[in-house]
Structures are given as C-alpha cells and as structure tokens.
C-alpha positions in Angstrom: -5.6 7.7 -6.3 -2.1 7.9 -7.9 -0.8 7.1 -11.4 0.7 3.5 -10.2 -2.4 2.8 -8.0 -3.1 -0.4 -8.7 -6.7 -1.8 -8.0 -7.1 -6.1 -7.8 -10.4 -7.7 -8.0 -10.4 -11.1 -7.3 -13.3 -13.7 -6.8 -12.9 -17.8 -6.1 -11.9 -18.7 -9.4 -9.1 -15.5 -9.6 -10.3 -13.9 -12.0 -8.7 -10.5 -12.1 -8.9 -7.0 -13.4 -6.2 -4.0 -12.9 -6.5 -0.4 -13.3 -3.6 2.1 -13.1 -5.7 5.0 -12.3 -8.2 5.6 -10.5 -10.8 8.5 -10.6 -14.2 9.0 -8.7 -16.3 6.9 -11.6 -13.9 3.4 -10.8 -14.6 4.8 -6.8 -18.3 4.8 -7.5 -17.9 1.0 -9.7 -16.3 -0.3 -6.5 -19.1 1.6 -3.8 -22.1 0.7 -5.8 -21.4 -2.5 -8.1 -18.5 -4.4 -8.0 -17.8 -4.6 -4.1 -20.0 -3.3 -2.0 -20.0 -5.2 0.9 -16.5 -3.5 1.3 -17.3 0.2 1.4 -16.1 0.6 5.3 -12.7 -0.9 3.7 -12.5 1.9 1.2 -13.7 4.6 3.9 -10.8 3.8 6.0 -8.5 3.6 3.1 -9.0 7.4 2.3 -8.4 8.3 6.1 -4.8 8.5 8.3 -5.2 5.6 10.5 -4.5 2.1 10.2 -7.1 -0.8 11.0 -8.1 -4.2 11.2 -10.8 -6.1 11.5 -12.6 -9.6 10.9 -16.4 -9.7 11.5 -18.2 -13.0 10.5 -22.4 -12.6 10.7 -24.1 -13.0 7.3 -21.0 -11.5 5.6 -17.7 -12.4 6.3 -15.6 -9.2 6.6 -11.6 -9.8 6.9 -10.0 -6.6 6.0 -6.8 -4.3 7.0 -6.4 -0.8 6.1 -2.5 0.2 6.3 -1.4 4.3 6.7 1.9 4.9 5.7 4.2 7.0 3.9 6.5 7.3 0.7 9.4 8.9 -1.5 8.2 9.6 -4.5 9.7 12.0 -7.2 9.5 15.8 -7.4 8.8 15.9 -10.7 4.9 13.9 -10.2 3.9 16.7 -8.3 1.9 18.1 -11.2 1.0 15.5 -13.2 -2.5 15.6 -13.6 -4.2 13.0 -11.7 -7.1 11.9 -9.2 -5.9 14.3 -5.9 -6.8 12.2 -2.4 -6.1 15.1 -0.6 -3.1 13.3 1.6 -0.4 15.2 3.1 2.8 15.7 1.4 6.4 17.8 1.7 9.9 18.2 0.3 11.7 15.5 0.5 14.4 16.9 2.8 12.6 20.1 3.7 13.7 22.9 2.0 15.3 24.8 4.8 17.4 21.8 6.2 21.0 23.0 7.3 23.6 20.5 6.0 25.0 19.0 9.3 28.3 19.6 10.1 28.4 22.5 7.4 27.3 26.3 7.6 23.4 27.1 7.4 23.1 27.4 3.7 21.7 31.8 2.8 18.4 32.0 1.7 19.4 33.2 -1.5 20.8 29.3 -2.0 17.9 27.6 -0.4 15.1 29.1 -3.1 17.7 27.8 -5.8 17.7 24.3 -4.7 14.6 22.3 -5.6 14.1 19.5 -3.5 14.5 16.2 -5.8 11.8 14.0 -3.3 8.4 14.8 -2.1 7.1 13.1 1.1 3.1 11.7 0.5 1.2 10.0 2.9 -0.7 7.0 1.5 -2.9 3.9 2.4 -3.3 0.7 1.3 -6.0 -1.8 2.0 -6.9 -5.3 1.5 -10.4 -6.7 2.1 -12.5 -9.9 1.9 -15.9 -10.5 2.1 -18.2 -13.0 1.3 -20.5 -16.3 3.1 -19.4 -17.2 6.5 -18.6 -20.6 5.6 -15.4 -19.1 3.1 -17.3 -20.7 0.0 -17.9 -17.7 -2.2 -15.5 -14.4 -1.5 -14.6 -11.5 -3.6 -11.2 -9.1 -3.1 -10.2 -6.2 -3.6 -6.8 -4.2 -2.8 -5.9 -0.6 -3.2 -2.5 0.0 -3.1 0.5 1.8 -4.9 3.1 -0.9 -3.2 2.5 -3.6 -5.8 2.4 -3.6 -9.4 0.8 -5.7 -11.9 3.1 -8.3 -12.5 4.2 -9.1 -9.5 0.6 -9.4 -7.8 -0.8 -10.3 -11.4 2.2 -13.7 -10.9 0.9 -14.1 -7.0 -2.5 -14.2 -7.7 -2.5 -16.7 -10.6 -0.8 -19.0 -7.9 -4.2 -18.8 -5.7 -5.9 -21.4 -7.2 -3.3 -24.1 -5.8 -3.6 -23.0 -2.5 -7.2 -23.2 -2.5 -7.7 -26.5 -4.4 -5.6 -27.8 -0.9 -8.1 -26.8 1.0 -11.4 -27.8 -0.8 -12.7 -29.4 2.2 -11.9 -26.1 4.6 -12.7 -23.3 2.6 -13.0 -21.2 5.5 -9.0 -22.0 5.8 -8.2 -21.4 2.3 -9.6 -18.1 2.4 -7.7 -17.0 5.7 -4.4 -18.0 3.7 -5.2 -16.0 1.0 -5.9 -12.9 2.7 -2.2 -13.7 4.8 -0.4 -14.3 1.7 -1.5 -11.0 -0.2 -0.9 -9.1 3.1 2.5 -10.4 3.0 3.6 -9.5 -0.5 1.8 -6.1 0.3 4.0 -5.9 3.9 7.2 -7.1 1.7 6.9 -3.8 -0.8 6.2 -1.6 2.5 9.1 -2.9 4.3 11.2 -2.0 0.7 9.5 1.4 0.4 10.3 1.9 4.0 13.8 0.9 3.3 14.6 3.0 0.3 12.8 6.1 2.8 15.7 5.4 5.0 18.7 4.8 2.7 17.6 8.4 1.5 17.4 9.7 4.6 21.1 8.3 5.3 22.3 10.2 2.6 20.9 13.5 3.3 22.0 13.0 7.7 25.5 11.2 6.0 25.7 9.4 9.0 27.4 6.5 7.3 25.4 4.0 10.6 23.6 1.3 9.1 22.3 -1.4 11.2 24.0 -4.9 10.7 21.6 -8.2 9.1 23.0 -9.8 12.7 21.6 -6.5 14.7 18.5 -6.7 13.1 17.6 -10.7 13.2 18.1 -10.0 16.8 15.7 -7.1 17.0 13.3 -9.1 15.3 13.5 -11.7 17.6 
C-alpha cells in the first residue's frame, strides 16, 4: 500500500489504531488475526473493480470496495515502499502536443519530465460482526483520508450509537454510511483536483457553474 495509506480499525467502543504504511506482515495481521471475517473485502480491494455487498447469515458482512484513480507527485515514484502492482502513467503523457501550439520535437519531449503521475487505487470499507449489529469490528483501507480527519470522525461514533442502544442493527448501518461519506467527500476532492489539473494542461478556461451542477445532480 502507499506511504499515506491509512489503515482504521474500529470495534463498538471505537477504539482505533492507524498505520501509515503498510507491508505484507500488517496484510497478514489483518488476514489472519485482527479481521478475518473481512478477507473477501481486502481481496477486492487489491483488484480493478468496484463492489458492494451486504450479506447477513451468522456474520454480518456490509462492505464496499471503491476503484479509482489519482494525481499524485512525480517525485514518489521511487520512494521505497510496499508496490500493489496498480497501473500508473505520466501525468499528462509525455508525448502530448500543446493544443493550439506546434507538436513539440522529440529532442524537447525527453527534456520535459512530467511533474504528475496517474496511479490507480482502491479503497474499501467493511463491517462485520453478529446479525443482530451488537458486536462489529471495522476496517478501512484507503489513501483518501488521513488521520485527523477520520481519527476526529471516528471519536464522534460513540454519540451516534448511544442514540440507537435499542436498534443496534440501525446504529451500525449509520456508521458504515457516515464513513463512506467522508471517504466519498475526499474522492469527490481528489477527483476535483484530477480535473482542475487537467484544465490546465487542455487550457480550456470551461468550468462548469455551482447552478449547472446542482442541476445535474438533481
């Protein structure tokens, strides 16, 4: 996983424990001891394809797997790290023609380094514990967050489940929804820097209006 991987383990009371790297021994802490019940979760999160599912029989399963991609910079390439073996490229290519300009020689192109690098990534949040939503442990592996903004959201768990004492089940489902939205708000701004980027490379000077968007939405 990457340098800024962060790594959440959470239980009913919210206790919590972060790593910000993570090599095969954490992978084989997470497989064999601290959540295995979850292993499909962490199978899908080293694939391409994004997933959902919630299956109640003696465990209760809720878990998402999300594929994306992100900007990260040239010079991480070689730091010395964990490899997942993801796809990545030069962020713009290197043999992009300016628009509107003269195809750049080739003598240029090998001088330019391209200051991005494209990397495809996952990130995935899982649940599991006893049907009834008494007794749960989670886990999420993901480079969106970082540790004090998830370290702030999860410390404000316990409130939400002390409303629900009597419908744990509930509780629970409004956990898993509240983490997958602070892990869907970083996409959305990783997604959005991606694009401004892009902007600036196509210099198209087009951006779409809050009034364009609202209505897309709806």
């Amino acid at each position: 996983m990457e340098d800024l991987q962060e790594v959440f383990t959470a239980n009913y009371s919210c206790s919590e424990s972060f790593t910000q790297k993570c090599c095969p021994s954490i992978v084989k802490g997470f497989v064999y001891l601290w959540h295995p019940d979850a292993i499909d979760t962490f199978d899908d999160y080293y694939g391409a394809t994004s997933r959902f599912q919630d299956r109640r029989e003696t465990v209760w399963t809720t878990t998402i797997t999300i594929s994306h991609w992100c900007v990260t910079s040239n010079d991480k390439r070689d730091t010395p790290q964990f490899k997942e073996m993801r796809k990545d490229g030069d962020f713009p290519p290197a043999g992009i023609a300016a628009l509107g300009g003269s195809t750049p020689s080739a003598g240029k192109m090998k001088e330019k380094t391209p200051t991005y690098i494209m990397e495809e990534r996952s990130s995935s949040l899982v649940i599991t514990g006893d049907p009834s939503g008494n007794f749960w442990i989670c886990s999420i592996w993901s480079s969106l967050t970082e540790h004090n903004s998830v370290s702030a959201l999860i410390h404000s768990l316990p409130q939400v489940l002390q409303r629900f004492i009597n419908q744990q089940a509930c509780g629970r489902c409004l956990v898993f929804l509240i983490l997958l939205g602070h892990v869907s708000e970083n996409l959305a701004g990783e997604y959005d820097t991606i694009l401004e980027r892009l902007d600036g490379i196509v210099e198209l000077g087009v951006r779409r209006s809050p009034l364009l968007a609202e209505a897309t939405i709806c």
